[in-house]
N, C-alpha and C positions, 0 to 999 in steps of 0.2 A: 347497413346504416354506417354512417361515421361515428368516430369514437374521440371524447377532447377529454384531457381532465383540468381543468379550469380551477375546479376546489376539490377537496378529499375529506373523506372522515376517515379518523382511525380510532378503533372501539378499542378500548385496555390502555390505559397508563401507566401500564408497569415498565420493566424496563426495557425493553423490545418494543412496544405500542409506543411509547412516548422516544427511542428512538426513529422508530421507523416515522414518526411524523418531522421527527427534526430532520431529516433526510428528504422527506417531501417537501419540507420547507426550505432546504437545502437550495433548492431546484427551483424556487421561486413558485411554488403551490402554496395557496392559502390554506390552511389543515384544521378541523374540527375536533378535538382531542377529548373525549367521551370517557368518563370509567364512573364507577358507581356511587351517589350521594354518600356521606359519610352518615352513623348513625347518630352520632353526635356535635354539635356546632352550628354554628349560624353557618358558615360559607358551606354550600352543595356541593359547589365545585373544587371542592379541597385535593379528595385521593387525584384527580386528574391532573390539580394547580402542583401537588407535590412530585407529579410523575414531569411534569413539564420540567422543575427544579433541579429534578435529578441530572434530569438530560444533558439541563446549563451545566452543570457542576460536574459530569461525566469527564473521566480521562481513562484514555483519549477523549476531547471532543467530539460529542455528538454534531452539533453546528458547525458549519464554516464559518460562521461570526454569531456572534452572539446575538446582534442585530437581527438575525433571520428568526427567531425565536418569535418575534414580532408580527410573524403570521401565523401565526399557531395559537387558535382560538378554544378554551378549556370548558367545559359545560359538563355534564352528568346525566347517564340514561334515562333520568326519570322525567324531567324538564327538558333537554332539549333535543332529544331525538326525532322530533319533528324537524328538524335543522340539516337533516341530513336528505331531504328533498332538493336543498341545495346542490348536494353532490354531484359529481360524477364518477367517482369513487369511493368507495367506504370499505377500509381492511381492518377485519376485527383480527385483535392479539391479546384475548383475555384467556384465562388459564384452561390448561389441557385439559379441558373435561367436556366429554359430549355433551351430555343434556344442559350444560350450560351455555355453551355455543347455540344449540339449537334454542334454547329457550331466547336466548337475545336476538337471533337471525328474525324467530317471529315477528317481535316488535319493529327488527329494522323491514321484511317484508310489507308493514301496513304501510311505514313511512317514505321506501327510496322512491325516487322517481324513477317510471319505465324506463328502460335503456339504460338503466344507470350500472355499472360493472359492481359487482359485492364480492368481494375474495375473503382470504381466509389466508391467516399467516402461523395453522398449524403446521404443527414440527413429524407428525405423525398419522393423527385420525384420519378417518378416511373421507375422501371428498364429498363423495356420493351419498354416507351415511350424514353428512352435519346437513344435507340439502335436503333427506329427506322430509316431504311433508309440507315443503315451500309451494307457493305459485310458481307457473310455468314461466312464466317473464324471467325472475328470479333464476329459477335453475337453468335458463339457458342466459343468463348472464353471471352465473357463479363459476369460483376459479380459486383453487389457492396458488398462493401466493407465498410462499415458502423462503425471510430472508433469513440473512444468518447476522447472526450476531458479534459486534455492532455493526450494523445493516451501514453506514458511513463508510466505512471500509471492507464489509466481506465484499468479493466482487459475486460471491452467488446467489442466484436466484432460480430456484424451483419454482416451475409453473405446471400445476398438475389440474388439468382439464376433469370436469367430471360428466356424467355421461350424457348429459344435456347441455351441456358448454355449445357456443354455436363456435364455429373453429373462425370466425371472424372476431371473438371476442379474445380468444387464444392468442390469435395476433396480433391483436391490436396490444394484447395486455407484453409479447416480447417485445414488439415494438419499443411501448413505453419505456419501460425497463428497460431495458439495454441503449436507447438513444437520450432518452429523460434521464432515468437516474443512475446510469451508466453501469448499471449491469451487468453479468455475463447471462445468460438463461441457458437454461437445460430443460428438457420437457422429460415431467416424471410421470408414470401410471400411479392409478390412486390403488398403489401396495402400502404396508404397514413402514411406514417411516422413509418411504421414496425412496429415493437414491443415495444420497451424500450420509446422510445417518444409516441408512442398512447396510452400507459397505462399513464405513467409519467405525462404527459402532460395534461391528462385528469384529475387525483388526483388536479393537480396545478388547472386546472380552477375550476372544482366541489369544491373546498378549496375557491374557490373568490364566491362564490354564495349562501355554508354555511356560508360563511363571511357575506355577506351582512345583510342572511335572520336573523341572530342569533343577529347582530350589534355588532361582535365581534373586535376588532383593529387590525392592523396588528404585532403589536410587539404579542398579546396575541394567533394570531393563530402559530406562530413563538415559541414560550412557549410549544404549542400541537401538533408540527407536527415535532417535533424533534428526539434527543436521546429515549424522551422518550417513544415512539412508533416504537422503530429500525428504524430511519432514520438517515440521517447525523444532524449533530447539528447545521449545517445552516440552516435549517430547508425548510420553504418554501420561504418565502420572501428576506432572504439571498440568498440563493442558485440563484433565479431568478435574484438578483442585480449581482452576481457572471459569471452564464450565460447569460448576456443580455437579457432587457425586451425585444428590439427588437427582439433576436431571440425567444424567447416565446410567442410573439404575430405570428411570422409570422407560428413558427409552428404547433401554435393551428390553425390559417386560414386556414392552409394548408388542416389540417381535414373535418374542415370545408366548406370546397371546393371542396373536391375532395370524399368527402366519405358520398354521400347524404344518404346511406340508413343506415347510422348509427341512432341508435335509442335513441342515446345522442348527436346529431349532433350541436343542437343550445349550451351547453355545449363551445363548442369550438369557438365561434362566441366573439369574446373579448368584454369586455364593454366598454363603451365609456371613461370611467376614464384612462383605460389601452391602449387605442388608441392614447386617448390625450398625456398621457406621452410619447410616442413612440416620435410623431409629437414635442412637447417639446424637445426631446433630452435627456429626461431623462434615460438615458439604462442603470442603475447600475454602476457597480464600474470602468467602463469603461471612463466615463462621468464623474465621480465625484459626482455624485446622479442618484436613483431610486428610489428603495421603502425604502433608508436610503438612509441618506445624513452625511458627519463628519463636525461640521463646529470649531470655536474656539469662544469662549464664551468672553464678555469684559476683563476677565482676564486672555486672552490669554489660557485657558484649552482646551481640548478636548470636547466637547459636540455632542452625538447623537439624531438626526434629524428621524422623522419618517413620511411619507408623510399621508394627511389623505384622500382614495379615494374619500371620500364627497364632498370637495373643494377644495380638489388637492395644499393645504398650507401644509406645515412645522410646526410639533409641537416636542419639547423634548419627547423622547421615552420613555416610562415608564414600571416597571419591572412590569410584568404579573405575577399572582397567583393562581393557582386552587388548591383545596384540593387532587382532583386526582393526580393531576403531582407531588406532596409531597408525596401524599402517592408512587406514583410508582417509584417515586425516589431511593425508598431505596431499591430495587430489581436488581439483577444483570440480573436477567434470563430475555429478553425479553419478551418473553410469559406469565410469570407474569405482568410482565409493562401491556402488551395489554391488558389481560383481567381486573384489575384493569381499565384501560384509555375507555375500551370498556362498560364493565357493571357497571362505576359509574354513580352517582346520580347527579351531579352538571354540572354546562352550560358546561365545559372543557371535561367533558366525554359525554356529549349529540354531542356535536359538534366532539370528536373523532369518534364515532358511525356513525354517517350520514355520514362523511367523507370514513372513512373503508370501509363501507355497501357497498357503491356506487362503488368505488373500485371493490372490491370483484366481484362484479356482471357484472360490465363492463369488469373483464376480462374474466370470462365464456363464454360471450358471443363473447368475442372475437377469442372463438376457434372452430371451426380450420381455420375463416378469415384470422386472422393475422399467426398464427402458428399451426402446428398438434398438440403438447397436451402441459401438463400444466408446464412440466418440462424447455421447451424453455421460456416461460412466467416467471418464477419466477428468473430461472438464466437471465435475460435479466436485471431485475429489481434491482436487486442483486448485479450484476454485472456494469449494466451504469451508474445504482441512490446510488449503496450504501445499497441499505435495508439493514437489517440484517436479513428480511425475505421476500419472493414471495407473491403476493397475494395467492396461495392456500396455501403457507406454513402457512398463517398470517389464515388463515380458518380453517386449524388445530389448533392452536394456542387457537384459540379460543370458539372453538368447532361449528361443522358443525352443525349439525341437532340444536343444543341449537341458535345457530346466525339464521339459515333459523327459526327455529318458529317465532323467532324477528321480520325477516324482513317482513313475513308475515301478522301477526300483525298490523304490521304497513303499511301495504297495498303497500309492494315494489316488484317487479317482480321480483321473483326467478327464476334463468335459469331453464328449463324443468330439463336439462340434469343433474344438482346438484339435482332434484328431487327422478329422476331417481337414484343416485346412490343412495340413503339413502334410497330406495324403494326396492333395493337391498342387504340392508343389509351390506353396505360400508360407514363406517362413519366418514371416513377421508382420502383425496385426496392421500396421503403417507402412507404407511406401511412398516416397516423391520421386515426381518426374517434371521437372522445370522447376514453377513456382507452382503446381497443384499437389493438394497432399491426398492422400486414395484410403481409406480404412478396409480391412476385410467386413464385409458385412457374411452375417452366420445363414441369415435368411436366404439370402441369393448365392450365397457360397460364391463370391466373387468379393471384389474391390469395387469400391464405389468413391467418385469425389467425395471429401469433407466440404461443405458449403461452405463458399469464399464470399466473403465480402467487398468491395470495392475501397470500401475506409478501410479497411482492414489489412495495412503495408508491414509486412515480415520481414525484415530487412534478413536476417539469414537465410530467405528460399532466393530471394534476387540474389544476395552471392554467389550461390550456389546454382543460381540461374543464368552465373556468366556475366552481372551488372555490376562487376568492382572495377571502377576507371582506374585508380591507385589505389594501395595498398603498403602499410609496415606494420611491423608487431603491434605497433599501441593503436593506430588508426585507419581508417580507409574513408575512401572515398564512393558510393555507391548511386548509382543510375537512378533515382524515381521515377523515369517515364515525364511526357509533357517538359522537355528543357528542366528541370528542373535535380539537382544534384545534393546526394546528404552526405555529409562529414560525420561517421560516425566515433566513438572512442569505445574499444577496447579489451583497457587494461583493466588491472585489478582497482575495483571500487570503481572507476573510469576517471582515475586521478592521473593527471595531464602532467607530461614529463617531453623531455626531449622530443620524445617520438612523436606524440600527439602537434606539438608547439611545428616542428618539420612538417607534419603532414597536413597544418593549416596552409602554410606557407602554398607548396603544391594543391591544396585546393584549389586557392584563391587565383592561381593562374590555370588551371584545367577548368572552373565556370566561367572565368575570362572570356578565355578561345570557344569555349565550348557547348554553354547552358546558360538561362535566364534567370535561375539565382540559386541561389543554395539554403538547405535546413541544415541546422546542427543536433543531429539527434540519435539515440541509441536504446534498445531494446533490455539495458541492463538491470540489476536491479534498483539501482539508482544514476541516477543522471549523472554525478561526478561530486564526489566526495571532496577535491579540490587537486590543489599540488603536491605535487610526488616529496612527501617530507622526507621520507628515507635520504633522501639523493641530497636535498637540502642540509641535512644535519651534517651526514659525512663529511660535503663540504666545508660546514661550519668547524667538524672538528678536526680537520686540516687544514685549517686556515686558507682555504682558499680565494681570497674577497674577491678577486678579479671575476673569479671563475662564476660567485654567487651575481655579482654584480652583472657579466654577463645572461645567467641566467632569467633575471628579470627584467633586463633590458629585451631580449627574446619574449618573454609572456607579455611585456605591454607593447613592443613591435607588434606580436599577434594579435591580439584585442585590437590596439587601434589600426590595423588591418583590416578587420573584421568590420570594423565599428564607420571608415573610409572609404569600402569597397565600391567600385562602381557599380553593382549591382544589388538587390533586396537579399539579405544575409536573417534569415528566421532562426531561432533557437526555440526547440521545446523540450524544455524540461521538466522534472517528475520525482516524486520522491526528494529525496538528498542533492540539495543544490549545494553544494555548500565551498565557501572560498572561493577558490579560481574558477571552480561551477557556476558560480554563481557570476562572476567579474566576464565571465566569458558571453551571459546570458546580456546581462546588462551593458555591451558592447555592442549590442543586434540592431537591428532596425525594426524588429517584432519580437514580441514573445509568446508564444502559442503554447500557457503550461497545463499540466495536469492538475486540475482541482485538489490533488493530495502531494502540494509542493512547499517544503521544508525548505524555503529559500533562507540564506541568510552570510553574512561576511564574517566569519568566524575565527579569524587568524589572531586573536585574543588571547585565544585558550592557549596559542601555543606561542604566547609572548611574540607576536608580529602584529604590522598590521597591513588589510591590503594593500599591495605594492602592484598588482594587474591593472591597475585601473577602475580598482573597486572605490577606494574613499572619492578619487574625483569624481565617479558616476553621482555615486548617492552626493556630493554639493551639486553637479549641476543639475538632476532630478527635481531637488528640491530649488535652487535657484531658478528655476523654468516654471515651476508650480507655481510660489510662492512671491514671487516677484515678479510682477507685469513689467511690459518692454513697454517705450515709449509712455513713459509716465509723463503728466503735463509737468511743465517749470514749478519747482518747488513741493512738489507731492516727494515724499522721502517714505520708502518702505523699512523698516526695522530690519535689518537680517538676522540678530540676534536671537530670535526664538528658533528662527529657522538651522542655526548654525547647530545650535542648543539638540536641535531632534537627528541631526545628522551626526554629531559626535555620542548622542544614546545609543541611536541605529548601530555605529560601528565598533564604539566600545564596550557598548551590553554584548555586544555577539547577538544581536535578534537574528530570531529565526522564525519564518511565518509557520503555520501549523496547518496553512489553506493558503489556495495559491490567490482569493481572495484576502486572505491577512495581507498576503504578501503586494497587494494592490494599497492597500491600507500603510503598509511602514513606506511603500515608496520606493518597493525593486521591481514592481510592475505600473506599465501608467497605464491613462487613462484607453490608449488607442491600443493596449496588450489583451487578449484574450485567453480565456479559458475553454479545455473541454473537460466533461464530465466522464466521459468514457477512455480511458487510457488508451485501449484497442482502437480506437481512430486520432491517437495523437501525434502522429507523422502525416496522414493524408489532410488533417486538417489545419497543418503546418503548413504545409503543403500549397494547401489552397490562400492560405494568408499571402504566400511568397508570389506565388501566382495574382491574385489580385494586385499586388504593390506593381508588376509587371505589366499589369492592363492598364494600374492609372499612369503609368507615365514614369518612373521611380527617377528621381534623382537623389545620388548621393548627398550627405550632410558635408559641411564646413569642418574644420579644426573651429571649437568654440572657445570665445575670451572671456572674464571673468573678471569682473569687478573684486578683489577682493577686500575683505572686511579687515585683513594688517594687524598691526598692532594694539588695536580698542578690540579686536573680536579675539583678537588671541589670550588678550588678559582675561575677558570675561569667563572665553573659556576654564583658563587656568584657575579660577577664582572656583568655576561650578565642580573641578578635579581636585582643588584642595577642599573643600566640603568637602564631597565625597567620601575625602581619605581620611578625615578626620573624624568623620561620622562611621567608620569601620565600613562601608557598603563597598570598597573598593582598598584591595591590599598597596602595597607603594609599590610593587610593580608595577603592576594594573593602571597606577596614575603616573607613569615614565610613557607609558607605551601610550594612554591618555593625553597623554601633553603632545607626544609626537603624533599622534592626529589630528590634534587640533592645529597642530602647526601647519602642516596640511591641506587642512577646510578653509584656514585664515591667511594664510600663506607667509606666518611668522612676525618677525619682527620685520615689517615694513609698512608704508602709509598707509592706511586706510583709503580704498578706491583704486589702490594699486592693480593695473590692469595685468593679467597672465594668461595663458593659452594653457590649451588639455597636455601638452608635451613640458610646458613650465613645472606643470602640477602635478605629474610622472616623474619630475625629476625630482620632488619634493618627496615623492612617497617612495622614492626608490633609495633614496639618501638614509630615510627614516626607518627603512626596513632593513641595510645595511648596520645602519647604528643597533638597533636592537639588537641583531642576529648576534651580535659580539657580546649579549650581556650573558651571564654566566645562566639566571634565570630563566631566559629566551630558552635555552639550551636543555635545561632541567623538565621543562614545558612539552618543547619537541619531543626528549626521550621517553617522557611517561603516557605522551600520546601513542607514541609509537608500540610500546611494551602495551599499555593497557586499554589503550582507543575511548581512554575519556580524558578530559581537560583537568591540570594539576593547576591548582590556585594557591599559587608558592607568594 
């Protein structure tokens, strides 16, 4: 049968259930949000009404606006779980406990409608146990549904089938998830805490036992279990204060309870330090203390608290040092990091090693228990923890046969089956050949493709597939197939410098001769942080104005290159838009962003203001929106409020939080789209550019511009002295404020005064000249520079 979801229920309102509905609602699902009558009060639907509240109140944002919230309907098991006949989905996420689960499944059994999909968003139990004792309809439509938290952002999602799942419901449910609510999916066996917590979980305890044995501190395994081994930078002891100790205790037990034949089993058996604390109360940052604590010092400061598992007191946390973490510091490429943190010599790389090893090997073995091969294993890890690499990718990495001699050596138990392959003459888990990537699979003792997608464009296997037209250090140019050509960036952060500004240039004449349009787009961690400040400052402090002035006459040539081209010019960006990212975006003919996009014109923070063609984008944006063409004789539109939101926009520094906000402030219009899945945000760039091509695409005009002169300038200046008087804005703040509104108004002149896009680049180029020279400007740049946050001198 087919499968829609139209409406969803989600059973629990805590803080998982009442996300994962704001996430459905995210995606435009109407959401039924369910948890249990209160025993006290007239409102029934309270625990549910305050699980919804948390959601809004959530930071991060649960919601892409707040407005989505709006389909998210609250009620209580005991009234209206007949409501859930509506459905077509109902994911319950009420607390880890069996016979609770099963006792609410009952009720939801009399009520779903047949066909209806019911999952399950445990973290651990088992699938087939919560199902047992349901009807048959039921257990071949049951499924968990496994997000991670907060379900808005993890990109993972466990779907673990149970043994009467019909496998068209299996697919229908990755489907959803990975296209709807732009998931990664990994398919788990119903083992004791699946995949991403059995691996995960087990790295954290085996981390507390090399802990002990080594008598390492907690801040110092925190130092070695970070960035600089592709993890997140909370490292381990953070992240566990982040996710509750308590849940890390219960779902290491849970291992160790239910999975006797594990051959790390005692591993997961918590220590009694880590018991204690639980029974303490100490759960992380939930509490107020874990494994850190913040407290204030006699003189009222800030001071970091570190627990000591020994005697479970409180001592000042102190900065950890190894020579390894220094040295792998200076490396951008992960796999350098590893093997520097793997085969150094000093206690920080002994204790990397043991730690990995162990790893490494528990997940071998964990295949095909938890999962069929190694690809669901590594995207699981990847995806719910963060790595920047899989255990086998982390094996490659390192080198297979060179790491097994090690462990050998050292008397550790190498899975057969890693034997096997290097007996074979296969000497790393992954292999590519063109654009296809081959995994060894254990089962067929061969390589097998990794399922490729069609949405799913890798811009480094097409390089490496021989698809780079041009190339320099900071940018290329690369092939998409179908006429179609991507400009991608890079450098560090993907901040636009010389190279990047040249190799638009060369684009724009290789899709000329050679392609029917171009995307600007890149696989990094974020899209483009902005302009190369480094290079900026130097300048500034050599006095070189020619040179700076030069430079921004190059980045607004570029843009409005970009912005003129004769052909459909897409941008899609993701993450960190930020300054010249963002001015670059805003110059396109489309924008094809990532629903998790932090657009914004930021050159505030660092005492400037857009000079790319940012401040003139955002007036004419908003003069296009807000101001109708051919108005009848004598109908007059105000621009004044309008000028009013475009001087907020660029001197608050907004920045959207959703690439819907970002449609809301007015760096996206109406005819820009979003995907929710990041993994197809090139092919369906792609396809944007490609359609402008089918209807016929003709380039835009140089636009002229009424400007509002000298009545909008003053008004301006009238809303910047408030400001500064009311303390909301320092007297920098209202220099750099005046020079944008000079800008948006175009100064002291008539009011109606007519100008072009090149007028109004010359206005913000003038403006960003003047600032650069102010001493402040200066002080701004270097403390971004040194600290990568904004000084409000």
């Amino acid at each position: 049968m087919g499968y829609e979801v139209k409406k969803a229920a989600v059973l629990g309102a805590g803080v998982m259930g009442a996300a994962i509905a704001a996430h459905l609602a995210n995606v435009g699902i109407p959401v039924l949000l369910l948890d249990i009558p209160p025993k006290e009060g007239d409102d029934r639907n309270a625990v549910a009404r305050a699980g919804l509240e948390r959601a809004l109140k959530a930071k991060p944002p649960a919601f892409y606006l707040k407005e989505f919230a709006e389909l998210v309907e609250v009620g209580n098991f005991e009234d209206d779980m007949p409501k859930i006949s509506e459905c077509d989905l109902v994911i319950e996420a009420v607390v880890e406990n069996l016979q609770i689960k099963r006792s609410l499944f009952e009720k939801v059994d009399q009520h779903r409608k047949p066909g209806s999909i019911i999952a399950t968003n445990t973290s651990g139990i088992s699938i087939n146990a919560i199902a047992e004792g349901r009807s048959e309809d039921f257990r071949k439509h049951f499924i968990g549904m496994h997000f991670f938290n907060p379900p808005r952002y993890m990109k993972l999602l466990e779907i673990i089938p149970g043994k009467d799942t019909l496998k068209e419901v299996v697919d229908f449910v990755a489907e959803f998830g990975e296209r709807v609510l732009g998931k990664g999916i990994v398919y788990a066996k119903d083992t004791p805490n699946f995949i991403a917590n059995r691996i995960g979980v087990f790295g954290m305890m085996y981390t507390l036992k090399v802990m002990d044995e080594m008598g390492l501190t907690i801040e110092e395994v925190d130092a070695l279990t970070g960035k600089v081994v592709g993890r997140p930078k909370v490292a381990t002891f953070k992240l566990g204060d982040m996710v509750g100790i308590d849940v890390l205790y219960h779902v290491a037990l849970n291992v160790y309870e239910n999975a006797p034949n594990d051959e790390m089993r005692e591993i997961f058996n918590p220590p009694e330090w880590l018991k204690k604390m639980v029974e303490n109360g100490w759960l992380g940052n939930k509490t107020g203390q874990g494994f850190y604590k913040k407290v204030k010092d006699e003189s009222g400061k800030k001071q970091t608290l570190v627990i000591d598992p020994k005697t479970l007191e409180y001592r000042p946390a102190k900065k950890a040092s190894f020579p390894s973490v220094e040295m792998a510091k200076t490396e951008d490429d992960v796999r350098k990091r590893l093997n520097i943190m793997v085969y150094g010599k000093d206690k920080g790389a002994q204790f990397t090693w043991k730690t990995i090893a162990a790893v490494l090997i528990y997940s071998a073995n964990r295949i095909p228990e938890i999962a069929d091969d190694i690809v669901q294993v590594d995207n699981a890890m990847k995806w719910g923890f963060n790595w920047e690499l899989g255990p086998f990718e982390i094996w490659d990495a390192i080198g297979v046969r060179r790491s097994v001699e090690r462990m050998e050596a050292e008397g550790m138990q190498v899975p057969a089956k890693v034997k096997e392959m290097l007996e074979a003459g296969a000497e790393s888990f992954y292999k590519e050949e063109g654009t296809q990537v081959y995994y060894w699979d254990f089962e067929s003792k061969s390589y097998k493709p990794v399922e490729e997608k069609p949405e799913v464009i890798v811009l480094s296997r097409l390089k490496k597939a021989g698809k780079v037209v041009k190339e320099n250090a900071d940018a290329s140019l690369i092939d998409l197939g179908d006429g179609v050509a991507c400009l991608e960036f890079h450098t560090k952060m993907n901040a636009i410098g010389a190279g990047v500004l040249q190799m638009v240039d060369e684009a724009l004449e290789a899709v000329r001769k050679d392609f029917d349009a171009l995307v600007i787009a890149n696989q990094g961690q974020h899209f483009s942080a902005g302009a190369n400040l480094a290079l900026l400052l130097t300048a500034i402090q050599e006095e070189e104005w020619e040179e700076i002035d030069y430079m921004v006459r190059a980045f607004q040539k570029a843009t409005m290159s970009l912005k003129l081209f004769e052909k459909p010019v897409v941008a899609a960006p993701f993450n960190m838009t930020l300054g010249g990212g963002c001015e670059f975006c805003l110059h396109c003919d489309r924008i094809r962003a990532h629903a998790e996009l932090y657009m914004g014109l930021v050159e505030v923070g660092v005492g400037l203001l857009p000079a790319g063609g940012g401040t003139k984008e955002v007036l004419l944006r908003l003069v296009d929106k807000y101001i109708p063409k051919n108005l009848p004789r004598g109908v007059v539109v105000d621009p004044l409020p309008h000028l009013r939101r475009a001087l907020e926009t660029i001197a608050m520094a907004k920045v959207s939080m959703s690439a819907y906000e970002a449609k809301e402030i007015g760096f996206l219009t109406d005819c820009d789209s979003i995907s929710i899945n990041k993994d197809y945000l090139i092919y369906e760039a792609k396809q944007v550019a490609l359609n402008l091509v089918r209807e016929g695409y003709r380039p835009p005009r140089v636009k002229k511009v009424k400007m509002a002169g000298r009545d909008g300038f003053g008004y301006l200046k009238m809303l910047i002295y408030n400001m500064k008087e009311g303390a909301w804005i320092t007297e920098h703040e209202a220099k750099i404020a005046t020079h944008i509104a000079k800008v948006l108004t175009g100064g002291d002149v008539l009011p109606g005064t007519v100008m072009d896009e090149w007028e109004i680049l010359d206005l913000e180029r003038e403006a960003f000249l003047s600032l650069c020279g102010e001493p402040k400007t200066q002080e701004r740049i270097q403390h971004m520079l040194t600290t990568g946050r904004p000084l409000r001198n």
